[in-house]
N, C-alpha and C positions, 0 to 999 in steps of 0.2 A: 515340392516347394516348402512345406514344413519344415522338414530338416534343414535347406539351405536356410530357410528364416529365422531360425533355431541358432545360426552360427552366427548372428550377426547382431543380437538385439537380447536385452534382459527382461523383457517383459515382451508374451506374442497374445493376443487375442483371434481368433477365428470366426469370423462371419459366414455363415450361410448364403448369402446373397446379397444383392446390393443395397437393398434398406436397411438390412443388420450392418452394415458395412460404415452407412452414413450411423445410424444410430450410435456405433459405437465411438465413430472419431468427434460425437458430441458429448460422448460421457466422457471419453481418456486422452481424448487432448493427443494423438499419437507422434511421433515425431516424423512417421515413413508407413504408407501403405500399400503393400506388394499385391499386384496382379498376376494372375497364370495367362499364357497365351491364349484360355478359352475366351478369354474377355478381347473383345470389340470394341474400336475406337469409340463406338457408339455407345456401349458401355461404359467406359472412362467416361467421357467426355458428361456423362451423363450425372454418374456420380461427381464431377468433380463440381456439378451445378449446381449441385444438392448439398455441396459442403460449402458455397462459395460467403457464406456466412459467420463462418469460423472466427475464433479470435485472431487466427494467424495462418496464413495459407498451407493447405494440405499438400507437400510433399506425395507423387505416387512413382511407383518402379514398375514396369510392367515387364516380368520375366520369359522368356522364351523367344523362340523365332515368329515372330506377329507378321512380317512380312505388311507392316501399315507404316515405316517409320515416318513419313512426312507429315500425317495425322498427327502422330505423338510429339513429333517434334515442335509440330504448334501452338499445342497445347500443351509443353512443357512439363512432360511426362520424360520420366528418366526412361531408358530400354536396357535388361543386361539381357545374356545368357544364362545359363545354370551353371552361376559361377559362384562363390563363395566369397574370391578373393576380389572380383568385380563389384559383386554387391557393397561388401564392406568401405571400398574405395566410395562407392557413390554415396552412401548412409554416413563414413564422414566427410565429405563435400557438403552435403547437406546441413550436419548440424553446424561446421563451422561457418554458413552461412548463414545460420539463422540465430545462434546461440553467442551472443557479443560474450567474453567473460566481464566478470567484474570490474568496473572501472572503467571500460573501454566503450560502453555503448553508445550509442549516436546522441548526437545533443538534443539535437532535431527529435528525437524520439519522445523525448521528455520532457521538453523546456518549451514555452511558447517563441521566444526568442534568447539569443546568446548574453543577452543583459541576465533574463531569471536563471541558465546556468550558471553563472557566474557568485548568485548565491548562495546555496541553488534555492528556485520557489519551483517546484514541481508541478505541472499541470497544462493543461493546451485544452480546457475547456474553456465555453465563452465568457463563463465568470471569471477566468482565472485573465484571458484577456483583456476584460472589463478593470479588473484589479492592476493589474501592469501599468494600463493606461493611466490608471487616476495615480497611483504612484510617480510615476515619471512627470507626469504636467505638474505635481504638488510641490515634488523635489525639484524641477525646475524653475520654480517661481518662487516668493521670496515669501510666501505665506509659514508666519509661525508665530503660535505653536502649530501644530500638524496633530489633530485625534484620527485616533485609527479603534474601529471599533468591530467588534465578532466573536462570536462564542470560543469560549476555551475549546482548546487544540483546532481552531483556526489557522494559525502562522501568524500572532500578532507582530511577535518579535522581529520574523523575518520579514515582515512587512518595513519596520522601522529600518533593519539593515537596507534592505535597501534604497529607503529614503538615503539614508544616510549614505550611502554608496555614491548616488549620483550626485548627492550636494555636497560631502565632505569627503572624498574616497582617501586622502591620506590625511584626515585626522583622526581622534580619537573619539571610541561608541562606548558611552558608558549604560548602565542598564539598573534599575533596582527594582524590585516589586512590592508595590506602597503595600499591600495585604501581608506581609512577610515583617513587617518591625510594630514596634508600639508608636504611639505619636513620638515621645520622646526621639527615642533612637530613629526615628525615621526625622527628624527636623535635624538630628546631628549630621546623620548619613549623607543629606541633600545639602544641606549650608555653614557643613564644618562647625568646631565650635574655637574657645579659644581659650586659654590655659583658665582653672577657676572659676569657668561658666557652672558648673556643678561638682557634685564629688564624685573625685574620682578622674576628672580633666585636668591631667596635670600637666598636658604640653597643648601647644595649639597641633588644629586638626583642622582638615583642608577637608570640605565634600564635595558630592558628585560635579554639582553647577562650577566649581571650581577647577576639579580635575577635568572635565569635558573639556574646558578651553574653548578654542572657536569648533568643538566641535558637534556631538550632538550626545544629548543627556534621554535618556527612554523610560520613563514614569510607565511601568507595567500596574496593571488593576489600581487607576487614579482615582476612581469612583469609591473606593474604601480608605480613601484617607481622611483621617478626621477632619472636624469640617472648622476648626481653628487651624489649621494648617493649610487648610483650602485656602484662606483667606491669606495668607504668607505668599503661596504657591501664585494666589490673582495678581497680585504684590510684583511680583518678578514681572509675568509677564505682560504687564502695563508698564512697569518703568526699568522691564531692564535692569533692574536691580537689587540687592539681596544683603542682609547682613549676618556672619556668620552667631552661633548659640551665645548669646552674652560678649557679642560686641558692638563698635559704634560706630565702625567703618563700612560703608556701603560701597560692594564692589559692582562691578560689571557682571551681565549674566550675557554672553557673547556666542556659545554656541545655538544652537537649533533646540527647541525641544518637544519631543515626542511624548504624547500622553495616549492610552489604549483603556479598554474598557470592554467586560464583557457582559456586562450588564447593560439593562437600557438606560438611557441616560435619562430620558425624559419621565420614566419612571421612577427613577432616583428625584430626579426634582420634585414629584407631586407626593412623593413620599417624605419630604424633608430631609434626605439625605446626602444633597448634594446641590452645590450652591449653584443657586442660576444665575447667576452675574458667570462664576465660571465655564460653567457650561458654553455658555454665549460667546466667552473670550478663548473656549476651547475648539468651537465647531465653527469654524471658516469655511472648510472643505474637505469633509470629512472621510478614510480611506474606508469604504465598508465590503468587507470580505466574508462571504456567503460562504454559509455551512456545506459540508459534504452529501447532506439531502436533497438540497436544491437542487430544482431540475437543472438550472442551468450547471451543476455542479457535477453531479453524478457522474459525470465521462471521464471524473478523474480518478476513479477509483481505484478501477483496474491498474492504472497507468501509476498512481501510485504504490499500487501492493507491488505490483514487478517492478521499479527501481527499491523500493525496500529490501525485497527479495535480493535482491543484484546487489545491493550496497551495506546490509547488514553485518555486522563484526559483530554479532550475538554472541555467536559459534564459531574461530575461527575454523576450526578443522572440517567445517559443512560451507565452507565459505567459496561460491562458485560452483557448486556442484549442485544446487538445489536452481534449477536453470526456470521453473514455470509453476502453475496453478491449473490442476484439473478443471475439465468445467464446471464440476459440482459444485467446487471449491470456490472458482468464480462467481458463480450462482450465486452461495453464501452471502458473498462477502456485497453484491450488489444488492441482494435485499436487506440488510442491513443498515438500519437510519442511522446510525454511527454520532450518536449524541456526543461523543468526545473527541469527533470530528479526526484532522489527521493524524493529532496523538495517538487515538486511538486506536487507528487503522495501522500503525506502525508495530504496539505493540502486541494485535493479534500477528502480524507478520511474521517479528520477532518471539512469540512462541507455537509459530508453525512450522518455524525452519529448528527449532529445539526440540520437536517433538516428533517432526516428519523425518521417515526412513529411508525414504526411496528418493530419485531426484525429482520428483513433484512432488508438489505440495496437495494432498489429495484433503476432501470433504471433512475425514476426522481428526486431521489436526489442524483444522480452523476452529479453536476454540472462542467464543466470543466473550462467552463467562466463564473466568477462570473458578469461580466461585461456586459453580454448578457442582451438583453431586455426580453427573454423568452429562457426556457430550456424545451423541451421536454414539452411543452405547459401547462408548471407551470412557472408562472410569476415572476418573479426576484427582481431585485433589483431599477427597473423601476416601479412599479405595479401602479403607479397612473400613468402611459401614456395609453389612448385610444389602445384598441386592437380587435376591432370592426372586423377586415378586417384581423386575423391572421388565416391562416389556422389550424391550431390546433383546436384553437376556433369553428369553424365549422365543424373540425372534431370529437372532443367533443357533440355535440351536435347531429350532424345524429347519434352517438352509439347510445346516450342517448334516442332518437327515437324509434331505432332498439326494442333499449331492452323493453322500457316501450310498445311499440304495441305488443310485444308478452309477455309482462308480464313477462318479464327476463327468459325466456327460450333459455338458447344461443346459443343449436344449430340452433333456426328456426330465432335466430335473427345475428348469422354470416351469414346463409344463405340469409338474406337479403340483407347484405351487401356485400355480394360475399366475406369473408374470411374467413379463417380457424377458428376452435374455440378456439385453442390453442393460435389466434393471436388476437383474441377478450378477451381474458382472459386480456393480457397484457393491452392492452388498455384500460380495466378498471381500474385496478390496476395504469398503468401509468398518468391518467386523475383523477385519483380519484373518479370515479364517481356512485352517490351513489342513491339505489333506492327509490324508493318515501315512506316515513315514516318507513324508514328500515339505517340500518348503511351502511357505503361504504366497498363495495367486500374486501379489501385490509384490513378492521378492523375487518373482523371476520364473514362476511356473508356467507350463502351456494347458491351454484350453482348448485341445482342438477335438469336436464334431466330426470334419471332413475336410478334403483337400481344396477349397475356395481360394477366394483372397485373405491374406495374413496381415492384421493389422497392427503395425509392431507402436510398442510405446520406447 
């Protein structure tokens, strides 16, 4: 059963028995796990109880003549013979079933409903339902301004889109970021100016509240606008109206307008930096969008690293081909309070599919800090600093021991080292470490002990 496993699959792992079995489809995430005929429905059925916690249903093939097929069939266990060309047919049934490519995955998978695709706002946790809701009742009522408040790499912005989607869907979304100009240039930008207002205006100039038209103007980080421009800004939205830099005509301010804040507001106010007249004229009903720590929050996590994964133009030529996240790597990425929220989480994504080899996305190219001298004892962005004296380093090396004195046989060489084998798997894979005129575990070598079940990744 090796050999025929061997012709189907670029990465095999071998289990001893059925807890090494489960253990390992919780470290490598496998895409197919092959049984020999010695194994009993009672067996599967067993193991497949013991995996039913996965991030994604375990795929099994149970090879030989079992003489159980109504068992297996219940249980939705594939059946081949000792066929080559069998197996391969069912391994891809499998992955085309399970593996959408780029672009094409389900909506439903990602999106709480077909409105946040259409964005897109990413997420099916109950804060993200929480958010939808207050979105839609805001954009449908006649409330404005509209404050949308949450820590940077929140989705302020696309919070505002889709206000603006459902109140204005064909007009025009204009955007500026108050912390990105000086006062000056930030009072031109927003209310136009007019030929001679200063030096250097030598034609009239039309701003944002202008070009918005009836549609909707998005005041990004309001809270850092000088606070004589506050006073302009309160100006508009009591009467509706505005004049542009050094003239005397008061126009209409006729679209929507969105103001966002990643700051506490009410903090700004006790600190004097930020008017509370506007405040008051700003917070009606206010969209507040919870951080990726939140409990309520957390269950998007995963859900967003895999559409990143699926949807990333980082790398075209790795585009589509980087299909998952080992569990390790899962692990990672959920203990992670992700202080820069889904920005954040996008661009560890995006330098794990730049860094990762193989089609998953394993443990060591989840870097969190790129800044680090070493990640999981893959060398960074320091690599010409001495690293003589790094624990990694040395812990690299006794595996490397372990294995080469027993000649890569890894139950006798986690036994050496006093771990598991399921945690010696990892640390190959995680170290890279590759055996002597043979390729590294992780690009497609086999690890077999003995003739058991074959755990293909």
């Amino acid at each position: 059963m090796q050999q025929l496993a061997q012709e189907v699959s670029r990465h095999i792992f071998m289990a001893d028995d059925l807890g090494e079995a489960v253990d390992l489809v919780g470290t490598i995430d496998p895409d197919l796990v092959v049984f020999d005929e010695v194994y009993t429905p009672d067996h599967v059925e067993a193991f497949l109880n013991r995996t039913d916690n996965t991030e994604r249903p375990v795929s099994v093939v149970v090879v030989g003549d079992t003489g159980a097929s109504d068992r297996f069939d219940a249980m939705g266990v594939y059946r081949c013979l000792e066929d080559s060309e069998q197996l391969k047919r069912i391994a891809h049934e499998i992955l085309t079933k399970t593996d959408d490519p780029v672009g094409d995955a389900s909506t439903s998978r990602y999106f709480w409903d077909p409105f946040a695709a259409s964005i897109p706002v990413v997420g099916k946790s109950a804060a993200m339902g929480d958010e939808l809701r207050m979105i839609k009742l805001v954009a449908n009522s006649q409330c404005n301004p509209i404050l949308i408040v949450g820590e940077t790499g929140t989705g302020k912005e696309l919070a505002a889109r889709s206000v603006h989607q459902v109140r204005h869907p064909h007009e025009v979304f204009v955007a500026i970021n108050c912390a990105a100009l000086t006062a000056g240039l930030l009072e031109s930008e927003l209310f136009g100016h007019v030929k001679g207002a200063f030096t250097g205006a030598d034609h009239d100039k039309a701003g944002l509240f202008e070009l918005a038209g009836s549609g909707t103007i998005f005041l990004d980080e309001v809270s850092e606008m000088p606070q004589d421009l506050q006073a302009k800004l309160l100006r508009v939205l009591q009467e509706k109206t505005y004049r542009k830099v050094g003239g005397v005509e008061d126009l209409q301010c006729r679209g929507t307008i969105v103001a966002s804040s990643n700051r506490n507001l009410k903090e700004e106010l006790d600190a004097g930096r930020f008017r509370r007249d506007l405040y008051y004229r700003l917070s009606v009903c206010p969209i507040v969008l919870a951080p990726l720590r939140s409990s309520r929050r957390r269950d998007d996590i995963l859900l967003l690293a895999e559409y990143f994964l699926r949807h990333s133009d980082i790398c075209p030529p790795k585009q589509g081909k980087i299909r998952s996240l080992t569990r390790l790597a899962s692990e990672a990425l959920k203990r992670h309070d992700w202080p820069g929220n889904v920005r954040e989480l996008r661009n560890v994504i995006d330098r794990a599919i730049l860094l990762e080899t193989t089609d998953k996305v394993g443990l060591s190219s989840i870097v969190i800090d790129p800044e680090a001298k070493e990640h999981h004892g893959q060398v960074g962005m320091f690599a010409n600093e001495t690293k003589d004296f790094s624990l990694s380093k040395a812990e690299r090396e006794l595996i490397a021991r372990a294995l080469n004195k027993t000649g890569w046989q890894k139950t006798q060489a986690a036994s050496l080292l006093g771990i598991t084998r399921t945690t010696l798997y990892a640390k190959v894979k995680q170290y890279n470490i590759e055996r002597e005129g043979g390729p590294a575990v992780q690009t497609g070598a086999m690890a077999p002990d003995r003739d058991s079940q074959a755990v293909l990744g």
